[in-house]
C-alpha positions as CSV (number, residue, x, y, z in Angstrom):
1,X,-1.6,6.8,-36.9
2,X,-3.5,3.8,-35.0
3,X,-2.9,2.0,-38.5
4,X,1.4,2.4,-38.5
5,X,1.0,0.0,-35.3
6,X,-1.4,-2.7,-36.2
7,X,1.7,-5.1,-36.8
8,X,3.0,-5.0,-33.6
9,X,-0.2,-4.6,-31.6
10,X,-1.6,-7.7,-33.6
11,X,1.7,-9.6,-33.0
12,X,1.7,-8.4,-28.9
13,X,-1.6,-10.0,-28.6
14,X,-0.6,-13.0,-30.6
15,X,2.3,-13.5,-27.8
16,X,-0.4,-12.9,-24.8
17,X,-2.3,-15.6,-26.5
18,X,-4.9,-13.3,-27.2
19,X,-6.0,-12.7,-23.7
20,X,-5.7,-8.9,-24.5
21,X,-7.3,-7.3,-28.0
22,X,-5.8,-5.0,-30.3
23,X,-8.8,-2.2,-29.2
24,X,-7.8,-2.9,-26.0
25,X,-4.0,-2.0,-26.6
26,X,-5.1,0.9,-28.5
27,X,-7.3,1.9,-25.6
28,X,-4.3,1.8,-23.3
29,X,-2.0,3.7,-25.5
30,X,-4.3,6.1,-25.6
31,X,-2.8,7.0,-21.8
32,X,0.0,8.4,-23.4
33,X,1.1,11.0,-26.2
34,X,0.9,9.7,-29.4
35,X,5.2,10.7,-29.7
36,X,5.6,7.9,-26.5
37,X,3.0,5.2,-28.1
38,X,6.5,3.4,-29.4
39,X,7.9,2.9,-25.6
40,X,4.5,2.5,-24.3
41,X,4.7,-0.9,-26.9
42,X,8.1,-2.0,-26.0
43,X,7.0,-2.1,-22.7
44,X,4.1,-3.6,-23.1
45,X,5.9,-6.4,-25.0
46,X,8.5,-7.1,-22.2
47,X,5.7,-7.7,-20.0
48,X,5.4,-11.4,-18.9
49,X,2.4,-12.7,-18.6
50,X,1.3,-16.6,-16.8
51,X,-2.1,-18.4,-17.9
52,X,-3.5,-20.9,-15.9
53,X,-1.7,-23.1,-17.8
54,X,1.9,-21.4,-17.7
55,X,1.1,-21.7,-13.6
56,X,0.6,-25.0,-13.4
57,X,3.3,-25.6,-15.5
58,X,5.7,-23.6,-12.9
59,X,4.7,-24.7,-9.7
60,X,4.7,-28.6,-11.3
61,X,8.4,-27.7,-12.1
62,X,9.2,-26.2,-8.4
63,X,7.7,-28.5,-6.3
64,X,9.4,-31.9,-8.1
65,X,12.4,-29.9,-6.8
66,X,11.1,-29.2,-3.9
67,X,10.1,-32.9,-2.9
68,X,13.4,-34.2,-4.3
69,X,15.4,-32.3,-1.4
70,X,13.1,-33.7,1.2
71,X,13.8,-36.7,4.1
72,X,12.3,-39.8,2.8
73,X,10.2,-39.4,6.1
74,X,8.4,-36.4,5.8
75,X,5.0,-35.3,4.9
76,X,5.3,-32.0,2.7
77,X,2.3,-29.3,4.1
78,X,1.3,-26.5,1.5
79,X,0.3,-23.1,3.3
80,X,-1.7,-20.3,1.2
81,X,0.6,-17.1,2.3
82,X,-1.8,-14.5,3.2
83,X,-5.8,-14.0,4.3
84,X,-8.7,-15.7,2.8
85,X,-9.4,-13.8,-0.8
86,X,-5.3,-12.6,-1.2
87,X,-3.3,-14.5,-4.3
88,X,-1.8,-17.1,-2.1
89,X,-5.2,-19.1,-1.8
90,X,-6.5,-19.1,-4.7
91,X,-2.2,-20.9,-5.6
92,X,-3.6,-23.7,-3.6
93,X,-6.1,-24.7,-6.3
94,X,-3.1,-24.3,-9.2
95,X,-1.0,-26.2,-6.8
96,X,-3.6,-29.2,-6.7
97,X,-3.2,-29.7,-10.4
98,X,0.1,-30.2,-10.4
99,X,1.6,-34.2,-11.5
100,X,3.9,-33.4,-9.0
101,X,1.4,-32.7,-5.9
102,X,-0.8,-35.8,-7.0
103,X,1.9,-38.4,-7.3
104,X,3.7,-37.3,-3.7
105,X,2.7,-36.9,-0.4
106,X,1.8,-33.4,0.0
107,X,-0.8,-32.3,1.7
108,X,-2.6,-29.2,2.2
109,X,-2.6,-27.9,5.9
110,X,-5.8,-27.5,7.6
111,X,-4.1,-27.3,11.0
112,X,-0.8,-26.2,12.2
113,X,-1.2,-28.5,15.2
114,X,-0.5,-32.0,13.3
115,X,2.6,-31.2,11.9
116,X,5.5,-33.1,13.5
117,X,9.2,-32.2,13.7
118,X,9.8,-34.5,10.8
119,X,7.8,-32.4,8.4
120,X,8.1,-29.8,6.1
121,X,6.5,-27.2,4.9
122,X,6.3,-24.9,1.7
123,X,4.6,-21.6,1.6
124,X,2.5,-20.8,-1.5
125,X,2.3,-17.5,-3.5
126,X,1.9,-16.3,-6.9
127,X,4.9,-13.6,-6.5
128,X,6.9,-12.1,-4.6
129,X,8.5,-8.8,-4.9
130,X,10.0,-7.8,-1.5
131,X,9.9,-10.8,0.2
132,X,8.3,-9.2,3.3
133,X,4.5,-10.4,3.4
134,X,6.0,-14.0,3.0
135,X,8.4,-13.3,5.9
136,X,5.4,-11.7,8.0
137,X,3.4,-14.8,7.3
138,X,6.0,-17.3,8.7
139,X,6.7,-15.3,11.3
140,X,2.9,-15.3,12.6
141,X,3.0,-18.9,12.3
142,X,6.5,-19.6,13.4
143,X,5.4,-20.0,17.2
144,X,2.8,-22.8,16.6
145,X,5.8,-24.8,14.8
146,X,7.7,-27.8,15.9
147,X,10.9,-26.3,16.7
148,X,13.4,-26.8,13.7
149,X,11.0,-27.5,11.1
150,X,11.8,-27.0,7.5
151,X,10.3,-24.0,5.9
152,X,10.7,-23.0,2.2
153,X,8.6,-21.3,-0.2
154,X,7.2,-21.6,-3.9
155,X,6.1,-18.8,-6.3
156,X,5.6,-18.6,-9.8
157,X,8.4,-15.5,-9.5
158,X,9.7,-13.8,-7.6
159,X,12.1,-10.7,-7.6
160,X,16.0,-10.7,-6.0
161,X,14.9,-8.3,-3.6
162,X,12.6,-11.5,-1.8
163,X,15.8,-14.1,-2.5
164,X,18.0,-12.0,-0.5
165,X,15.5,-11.3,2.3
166,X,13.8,-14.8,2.8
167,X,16.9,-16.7,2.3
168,X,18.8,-14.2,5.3
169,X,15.8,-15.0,7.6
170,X,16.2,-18.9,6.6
171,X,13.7,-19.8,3.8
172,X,15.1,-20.9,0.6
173,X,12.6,-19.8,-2.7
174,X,11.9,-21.9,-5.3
175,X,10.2,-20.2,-8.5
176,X,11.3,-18.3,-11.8
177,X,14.1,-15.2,-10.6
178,X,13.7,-11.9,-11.8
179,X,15.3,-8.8,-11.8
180,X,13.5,-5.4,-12.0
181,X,13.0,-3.9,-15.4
182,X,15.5,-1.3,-14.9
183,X,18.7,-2.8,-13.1
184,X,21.8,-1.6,-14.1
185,X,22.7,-5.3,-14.7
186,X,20.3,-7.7,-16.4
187,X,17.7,-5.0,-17.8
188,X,15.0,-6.7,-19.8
189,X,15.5,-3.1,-22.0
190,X,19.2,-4.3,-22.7
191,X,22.0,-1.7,-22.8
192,X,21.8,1.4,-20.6
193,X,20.9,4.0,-22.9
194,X,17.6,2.4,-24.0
195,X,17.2,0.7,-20.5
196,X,16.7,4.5,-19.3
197,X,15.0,6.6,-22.1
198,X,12.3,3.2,-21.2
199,X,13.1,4.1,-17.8
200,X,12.3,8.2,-17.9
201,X,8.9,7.3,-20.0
202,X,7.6,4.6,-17.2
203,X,8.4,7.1,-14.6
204,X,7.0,10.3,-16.5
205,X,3.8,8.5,-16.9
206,X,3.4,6.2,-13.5
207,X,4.3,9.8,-11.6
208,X,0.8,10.8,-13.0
209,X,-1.1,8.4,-11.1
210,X,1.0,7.6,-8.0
211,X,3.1,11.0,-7.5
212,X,6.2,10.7,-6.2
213,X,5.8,13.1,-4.0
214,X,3.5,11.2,-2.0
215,X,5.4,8.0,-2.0
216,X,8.1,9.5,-0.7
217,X,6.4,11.4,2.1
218,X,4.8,8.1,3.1
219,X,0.7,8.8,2.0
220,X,1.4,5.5,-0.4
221,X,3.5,2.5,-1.0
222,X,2.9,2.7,-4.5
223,X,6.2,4.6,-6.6
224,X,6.0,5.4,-9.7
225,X,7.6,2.4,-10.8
226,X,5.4,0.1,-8.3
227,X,5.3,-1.0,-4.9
228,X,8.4,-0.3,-3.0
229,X,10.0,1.1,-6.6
230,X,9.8,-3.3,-7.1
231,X,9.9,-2.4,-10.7
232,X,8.6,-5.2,-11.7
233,X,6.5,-6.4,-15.4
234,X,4.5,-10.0,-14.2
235,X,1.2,-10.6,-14.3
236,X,-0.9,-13.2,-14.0
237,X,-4.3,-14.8,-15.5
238,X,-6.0,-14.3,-12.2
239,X,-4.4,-10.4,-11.1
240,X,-1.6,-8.1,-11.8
241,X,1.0,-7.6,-8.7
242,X,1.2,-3.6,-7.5
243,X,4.9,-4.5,-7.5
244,X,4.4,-4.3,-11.7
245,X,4.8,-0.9,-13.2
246,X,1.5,1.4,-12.8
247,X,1.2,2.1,-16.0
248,X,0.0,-1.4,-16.6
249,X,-2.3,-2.3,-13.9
250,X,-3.9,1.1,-12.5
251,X,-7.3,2.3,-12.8
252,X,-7.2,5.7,-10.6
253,X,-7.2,8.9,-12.0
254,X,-4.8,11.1,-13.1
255,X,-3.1,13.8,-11.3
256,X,-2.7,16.1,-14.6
257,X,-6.3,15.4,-16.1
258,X,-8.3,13.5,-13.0
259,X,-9.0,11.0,-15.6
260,X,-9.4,7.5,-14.8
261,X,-6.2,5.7,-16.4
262,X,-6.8,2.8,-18.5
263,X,-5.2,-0.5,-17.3
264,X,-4.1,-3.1,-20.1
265,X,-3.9,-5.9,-17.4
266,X,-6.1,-4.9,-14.3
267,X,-5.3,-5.7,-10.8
268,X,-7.8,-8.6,-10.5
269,X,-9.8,-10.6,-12.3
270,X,-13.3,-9.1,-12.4
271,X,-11.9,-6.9,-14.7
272,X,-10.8,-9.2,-17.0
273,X,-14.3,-11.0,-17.5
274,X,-15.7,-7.3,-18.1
275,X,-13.1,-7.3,-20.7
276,X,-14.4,-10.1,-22.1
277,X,-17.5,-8.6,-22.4
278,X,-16.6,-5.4,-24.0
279,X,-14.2,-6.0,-26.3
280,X,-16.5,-9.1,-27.9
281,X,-16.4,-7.7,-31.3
282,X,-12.6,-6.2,-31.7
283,X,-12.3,-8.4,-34.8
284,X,-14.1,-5.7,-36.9
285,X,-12.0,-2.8,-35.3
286,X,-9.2,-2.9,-38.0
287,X,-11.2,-2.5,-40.6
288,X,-12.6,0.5,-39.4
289,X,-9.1,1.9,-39.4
């Protein structure tokens, strides 16, 4: 059975740039009935995944257009969205190794008090799904602002959801738009008939470990399709966003078996170094087949 696959796992982990293993996709898919393994790997493959590199890459991109719209007078402060140990921090250092930070005056705030009316500033994050904890941020800070100052903000992606909420309280987002996997209208699954049979499978198995149930009576944020029903498929080198679907980032157990589920791209990155670590040897796996 595992052997009718190894094509497209091998060529999934190609396209991750190897950062996941073929034992580990097999581990994952073993989640699921064997019947659903086929939507469980065209899922997997419309999953988008940044490096450190691919980050870099993006915020470099962003923040040349970001600078370009400036006054020639102002001094551009970066701000980490979020509390010390959250994504938005740890941006800072991807944000540093940009061409685009180094060749420009930006600067990276270490107090809101020496910023003038003549500067700007852009929030950082790695994503953003619903626009609210960016909108939360700025609003915390908004009172130790110069009045009028301009405010925008750059992620790696972000979801429409956070465009038409940031940009309705006044913040214009610079990053990659995306929509979630199953919108009537742009669907990474294409048409409407294979957008929902991918649909129906995500839900069948993400209702296992966060019940809809409870998401709709409030106990969790988390629906079956991620945070808010975001439905997004992004994750990063560093995490995985709770706004992605479940079925690719959770570890807690399931509500049919209470067994732990088996992520393919963990929330954070501890996991991924224990990854590292167990999976060392996956190169003899096929031939065990």
């Amino acid at each position: 059975m595992i052997s009718n696959y190894e094509n497209i796992i091998t060529a999934i982990c190609e396209r991750f740039q190897n950062h996941i293993t073929p034992l580990k996709v097999v581990s994952w898919l073993e989640n699921f009935e064997k019947v659903d393994w086929n939507k469980a790997l065209i899922t997997l493959n419309a999953f988008e995944y940044y490096n450190t590199k691919d980050i870099i890459k993006e915020f470099d991109a962003h923040l040349e257009e970001i600078i370009e719209k400036l006054p020639r007078q102002s001094t551009l402060y970066a701000i980490p969205v979020g509390k010390p140990g959250k994504s938005g921090l740890a941006m800072i250092y991807y944000l540093r190794k940009t061409i685009a930070f180094n060749k420009n005056k930006v600067k990276i705030l270490e107090d809101l008090a020496s910023i003038t009316a003549q500067d700007s500033i852009v929030l950082v994050d790695d994503f953003s799904g619903s626009g609210n904890t960016v909108l939360d941020f700025r609003n915390n800070i908004r009172d130790h602002l110069p009045d009028n100052v301009q405010v925008s903000v750059i992620t790696v992606a972000y979801l429409s959801k956070a465009k038409i909420l940031l940009e309705k309280n006044g913040l214009k987002i610079f990053g990659n738009l995306r929509m979630p996997a199953f919108s009537k209208r742009g669907s990474v699954f294409g048409y409407h008939p294979k957008m929902q049979a991918i649909r129906e499978f995500c839900f069948k198995y993400g209702n296992l470990i966060y019940p809809d149930g409870d998401y709709n009576s409030g106990k969790v944020s988390i629906n079956p399709l991620g945070y808010e029903n975001s439905q997004a498929l992004i994750g990063f080198e560093h995490a995985t966003p709770n706004n992605t679907l479940p079925i690719i980032w959770a570890d807690r157990k399931r509500s049919d078996t209470n067994v732990a589920w088996y992520p393919i791209f963990p929330r954070r990155s501890q996991a991924y170094i224990q990854d590292a670590i167990n999976f060392k040897k996956t190169s003899a796996y096929w031939s065990s087949c």
